[in-house]
C-alpha positions as CSV (number, residue, x, y, z in Angstrom):
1,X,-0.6,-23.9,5.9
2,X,2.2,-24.7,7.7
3,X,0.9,-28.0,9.1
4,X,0.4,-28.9,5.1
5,X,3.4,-28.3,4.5
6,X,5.3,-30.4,7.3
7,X,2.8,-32.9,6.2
8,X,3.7,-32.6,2.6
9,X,7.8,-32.9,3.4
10,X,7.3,-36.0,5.5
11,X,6.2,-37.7,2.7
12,X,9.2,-36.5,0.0
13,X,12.8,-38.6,-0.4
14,X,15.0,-35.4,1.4
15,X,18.3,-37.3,1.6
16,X,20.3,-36.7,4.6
17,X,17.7,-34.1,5.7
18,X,15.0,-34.6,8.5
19,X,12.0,-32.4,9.0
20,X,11.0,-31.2,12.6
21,X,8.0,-30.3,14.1
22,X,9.4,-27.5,16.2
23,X,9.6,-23.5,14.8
24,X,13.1,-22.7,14.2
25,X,13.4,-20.4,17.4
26,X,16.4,-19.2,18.8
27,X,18.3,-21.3,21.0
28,X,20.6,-19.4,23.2
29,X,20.6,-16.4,20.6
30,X,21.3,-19.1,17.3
31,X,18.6,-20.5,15.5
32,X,17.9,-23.5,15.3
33,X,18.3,-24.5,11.8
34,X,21.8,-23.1,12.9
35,X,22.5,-25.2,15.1
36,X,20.9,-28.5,13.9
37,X,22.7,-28.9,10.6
38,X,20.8,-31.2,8.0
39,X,17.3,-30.7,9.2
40,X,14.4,-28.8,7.8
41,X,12.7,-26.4,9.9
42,X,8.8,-24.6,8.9
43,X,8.1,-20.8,10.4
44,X,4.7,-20.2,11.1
45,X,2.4,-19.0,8.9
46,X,2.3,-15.5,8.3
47,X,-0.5,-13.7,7.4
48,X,-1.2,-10.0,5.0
49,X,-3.9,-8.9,3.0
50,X,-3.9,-6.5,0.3
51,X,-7.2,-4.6,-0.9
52,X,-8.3,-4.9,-4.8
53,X,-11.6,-3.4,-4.2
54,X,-13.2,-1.1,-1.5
55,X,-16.8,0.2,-2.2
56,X,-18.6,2.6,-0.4
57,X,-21.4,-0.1,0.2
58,X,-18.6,-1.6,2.5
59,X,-18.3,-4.6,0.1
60,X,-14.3,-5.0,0.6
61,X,-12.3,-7.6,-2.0
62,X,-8.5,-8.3,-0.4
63,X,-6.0,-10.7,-1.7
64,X,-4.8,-12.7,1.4
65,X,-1.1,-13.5,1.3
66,X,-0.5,-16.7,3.6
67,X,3.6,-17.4,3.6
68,X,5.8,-19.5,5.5
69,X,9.5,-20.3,5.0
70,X,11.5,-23.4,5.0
71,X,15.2,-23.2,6.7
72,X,17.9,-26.0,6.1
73,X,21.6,-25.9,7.0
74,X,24.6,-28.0,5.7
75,X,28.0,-27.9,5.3
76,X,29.2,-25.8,3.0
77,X,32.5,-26.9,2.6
78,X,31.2,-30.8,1.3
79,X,27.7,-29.8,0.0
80,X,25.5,-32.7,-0.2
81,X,25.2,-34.4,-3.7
82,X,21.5,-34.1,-3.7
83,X,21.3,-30.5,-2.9
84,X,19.7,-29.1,-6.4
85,X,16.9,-31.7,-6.1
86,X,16.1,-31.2,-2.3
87,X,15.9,-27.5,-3.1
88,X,13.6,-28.1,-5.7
89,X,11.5,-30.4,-3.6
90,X,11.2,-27.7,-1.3
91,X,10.3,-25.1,-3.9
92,X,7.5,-28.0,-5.6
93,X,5.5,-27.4,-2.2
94,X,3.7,-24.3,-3.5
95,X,2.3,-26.8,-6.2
96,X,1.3,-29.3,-3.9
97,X,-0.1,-27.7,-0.7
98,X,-3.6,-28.3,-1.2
99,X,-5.2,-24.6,0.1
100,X,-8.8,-23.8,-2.0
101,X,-9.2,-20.9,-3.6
102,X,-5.6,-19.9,-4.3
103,X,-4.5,-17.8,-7.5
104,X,-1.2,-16.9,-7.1
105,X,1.9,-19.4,-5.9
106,X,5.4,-18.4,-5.4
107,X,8.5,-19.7,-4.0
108,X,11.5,-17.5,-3.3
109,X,14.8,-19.3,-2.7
110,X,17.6,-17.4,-0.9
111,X,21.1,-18.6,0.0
112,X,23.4,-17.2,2.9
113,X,27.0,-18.3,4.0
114,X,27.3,-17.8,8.1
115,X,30.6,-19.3,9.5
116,X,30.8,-23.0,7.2
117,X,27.3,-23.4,6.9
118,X,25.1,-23.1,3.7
119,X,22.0,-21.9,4.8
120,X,19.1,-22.1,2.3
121,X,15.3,-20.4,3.2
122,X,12.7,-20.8,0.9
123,X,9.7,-18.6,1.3
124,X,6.4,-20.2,0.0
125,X,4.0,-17.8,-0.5
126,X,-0.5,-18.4,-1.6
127,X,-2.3,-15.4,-2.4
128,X,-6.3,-16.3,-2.5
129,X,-9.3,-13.5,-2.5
130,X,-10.8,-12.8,0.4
């Protein structure tokens, strides 16, 4: 998923913003979406499932949660004029990451304040039976 959804980014009009390739690890104990203000980092995918049905025949249904979440920084003090529609942008990918047999998409959008930064994760989230 996560490679769908760099791929997907690259193509959209982010602004100011650039996408990496790299994981937003930490770089000498900051992450890097800290430290690279203005550029959009992808976790990798994460992975639960959730059983719906378990039989005694051993026929087991699961729902398979695949998530991933999307870090940018900026400035806080002089937000950038586009933020709203970047966010937005960023919360269309769960419509437009094409993964078959999906039912459920969300996106959750949280917002955190660490020194002058305004740092925005957004947590896609497809749920498909498995």
């Amino acid at each position: 998923m996560r490679s769908d959804v760099l791929t997907y980014l690259k193509t959209q009009n982010l602004g100011s913003l650039s996408v990496s390739n790299d994981l937003p690890f930490d770089d000498s104990g900051a992450p890097l979406y800290l430290k690279n203000v203005k550029k959009v980092y992808v976790t990798s995918d994460q992975v639960s499932t959730d059983p719906v049905i378990q039989t005694l025949g051993g026929v087991n249904i699961s729902n398979e949660a695949t998530s991933v979440t999307i870090y940018f920084t900026v400035d806080a003090k002089t937000l950038i004029t586009n933020y709203d529609t970047i966010v937005s942008t960023l919360r269309n990918v769960k419509d437009n990451v094409n993964i078959q047999g999906v039912h459920t998409r969300n996106a959750e959008v949280v917002t955190e304040f660490v020194d002058d930064l305004l740092v925005t994760s957004i947590t896609i989230t497809l749920t498909k039976i498995a």
